[in-house]
N, C-alpha and C positions, 0 to 999 in steps of 0.2 A: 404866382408862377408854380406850376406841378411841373417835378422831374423825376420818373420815371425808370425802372429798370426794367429789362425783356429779356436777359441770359446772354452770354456772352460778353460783348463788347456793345450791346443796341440801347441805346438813352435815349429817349424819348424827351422834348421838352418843349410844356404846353406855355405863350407864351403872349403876352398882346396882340392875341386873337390869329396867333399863329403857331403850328405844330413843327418842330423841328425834330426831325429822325437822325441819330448817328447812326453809321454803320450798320445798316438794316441787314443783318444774314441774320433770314430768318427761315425758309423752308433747307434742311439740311441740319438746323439747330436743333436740338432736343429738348434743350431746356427752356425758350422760349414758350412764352402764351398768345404771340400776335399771329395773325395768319399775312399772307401776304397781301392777298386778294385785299386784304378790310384795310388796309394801309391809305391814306390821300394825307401825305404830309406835303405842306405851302415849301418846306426848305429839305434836305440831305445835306447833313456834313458828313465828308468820309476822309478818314485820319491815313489812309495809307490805299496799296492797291490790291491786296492779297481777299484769295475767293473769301472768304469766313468775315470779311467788313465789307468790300462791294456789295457781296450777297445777293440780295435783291433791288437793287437801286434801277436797274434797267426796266424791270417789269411795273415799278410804283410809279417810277418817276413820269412813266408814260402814258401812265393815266390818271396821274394828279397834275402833271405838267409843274412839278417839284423842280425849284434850282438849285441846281447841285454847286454844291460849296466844297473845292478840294486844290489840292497844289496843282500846276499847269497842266501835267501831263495827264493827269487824270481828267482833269477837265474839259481837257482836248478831246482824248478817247471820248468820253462822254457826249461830247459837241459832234464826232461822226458819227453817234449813235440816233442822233437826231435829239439829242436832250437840250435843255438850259441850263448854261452855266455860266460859276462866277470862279475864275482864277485866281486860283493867293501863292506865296511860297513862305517860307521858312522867316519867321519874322517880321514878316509883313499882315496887314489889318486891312478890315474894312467894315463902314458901318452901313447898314443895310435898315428895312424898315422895322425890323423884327430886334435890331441891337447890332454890335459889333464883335466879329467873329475876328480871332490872330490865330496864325500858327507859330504853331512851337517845335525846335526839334524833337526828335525821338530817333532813337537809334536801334535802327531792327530794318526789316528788308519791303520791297513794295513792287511785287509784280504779279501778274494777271495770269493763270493756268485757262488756256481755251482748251474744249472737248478734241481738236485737234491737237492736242498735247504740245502747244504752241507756248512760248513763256513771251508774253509783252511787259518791256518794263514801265512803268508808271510812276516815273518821279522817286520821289526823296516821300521815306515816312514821316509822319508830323503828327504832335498833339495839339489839340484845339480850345482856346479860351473863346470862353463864348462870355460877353458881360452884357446883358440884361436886365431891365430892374432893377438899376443898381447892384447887382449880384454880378457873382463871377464864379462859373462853373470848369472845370477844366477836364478835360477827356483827355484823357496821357496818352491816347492809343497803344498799341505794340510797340515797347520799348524795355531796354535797360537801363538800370539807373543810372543818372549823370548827376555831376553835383551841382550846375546850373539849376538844377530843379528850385533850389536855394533862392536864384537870380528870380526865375520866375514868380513863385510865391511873394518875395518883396516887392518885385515889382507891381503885382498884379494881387491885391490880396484875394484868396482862393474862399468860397464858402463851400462848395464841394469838388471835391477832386475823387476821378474814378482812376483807379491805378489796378493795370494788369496785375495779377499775382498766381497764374498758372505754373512760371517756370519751364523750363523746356524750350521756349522759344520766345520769352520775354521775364521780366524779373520774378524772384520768386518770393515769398512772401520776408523772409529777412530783407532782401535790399527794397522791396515795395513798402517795409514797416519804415526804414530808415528814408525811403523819398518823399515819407505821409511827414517827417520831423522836418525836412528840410523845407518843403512845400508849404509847411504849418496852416495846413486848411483847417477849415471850421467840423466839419464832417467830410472823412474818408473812405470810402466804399470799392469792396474788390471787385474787381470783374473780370473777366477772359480766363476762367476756370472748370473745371469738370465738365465741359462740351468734350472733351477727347479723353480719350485714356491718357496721354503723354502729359495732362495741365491739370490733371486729379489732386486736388489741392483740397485742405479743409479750414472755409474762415475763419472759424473760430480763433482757429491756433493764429492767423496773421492776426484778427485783432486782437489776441495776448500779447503780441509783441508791442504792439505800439506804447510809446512813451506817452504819450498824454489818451484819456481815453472821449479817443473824438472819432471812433471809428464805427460802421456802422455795416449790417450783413443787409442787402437788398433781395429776393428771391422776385422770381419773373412778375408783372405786374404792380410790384411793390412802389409806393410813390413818396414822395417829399414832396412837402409844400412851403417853397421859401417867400 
């Protein structure tokens, strides 16, 4: 299995002969190396509804005929857009042919800005366990920290967890060092940083902080193979 970084919040993950895209914002991104056009991923999961994680899911998914894997309301959206989807919410699973995808809470916001300066709401934000290969990846999405995070890692033991550490509008590298201890993943990796001015962060100094050193810097293209 190869898992994948692209900037921001986009994980990649190549997997029994299927590709699964996170939160594909990629044209708008800077720090990204994928283009959108070269995208044909079999799955999308998207952690929440905000422009910078839909991203491009509408323009891939419709010409790879990608199933979009996200909480109701976004999946709904998605189904008038003429997409495939698969519904989950908060706590709930499902196994699929590629593995079994849960959501998890996450506490931060989830709505859609259209060019008509329209705000659609899109559900509840959620982080995503994906277990695969016997492996269990976890995408925290946009979130602060909760000390459930604790619950989840026991429950579910974590080989990699991507955990925001921009600050500003999700945890910042102190409460994202103390969610990597509670989570007690195998390897911990930042993400949703230096895309903006307001999430200008430097990873080094998050993984100083961590208690155990299980942490790791991904830059765009960058891969793990579990």
């Amino acid at each position: 299995m190869k898992v994948s970084y692209h900037g921001h919040s986009v994980i990649k993950v190549e997997t029994n002969g299927k590709t699964i895209l996170f939160d594909p914002f990629i044209k708008g991104n800077s720090l990204t190396d994928l283009k959108a056009e070269n995208e044909s991923p079999d799955v999308i999961i998207l952690t929440h509804g905000h422009n910078d994680h839909v991203g491009d899911t509408v323009e891939i998914a419709k010409r790879s005929n990608a199933l979009i894997i996200a909480n109701d309301e976004i999946a709904t959206y998605m189904e008038w857009q003429g997409l495939k989807t698969h519904p989950l919410h908060i706590g709930g699973a499902c196994e699929f042919d590629f593995g079994k995808v849960k959501l998890t809470q996450a506490f931060h916001g989830s709505s859609y800005y259209t060019e008509d300066k329209e705000i659609i709401y899109l559900g509840e934000p959620a982080g995503v366990l994906l277990m695969v290969e016997g492996k269990t990846i976890y995408h925290a999405g946009d979130t602060g920290l909760f000390s459930d995070m604790k619950l989840i890692g026991e429950r579910h033991p974590i080989d990699v967890a991507f955990l925001p550490i921009g600050d500003n509008f999700t945890m910042g590298p102190e409460d994202a060092a103390y969610a990597a201890t509670l989570l007690n993943a195998k390897i911990v990796v930042p993400i949703h940083y230096n895309t903006f001015p307001p999430i200008k962060q430097d990873p080094e100094r998050f993984l100083q902080m961590l208690e155990h050193k299980n942490g790791k810097i991904m830059n765009a293209g960058d891969m793990l193979e579990l």
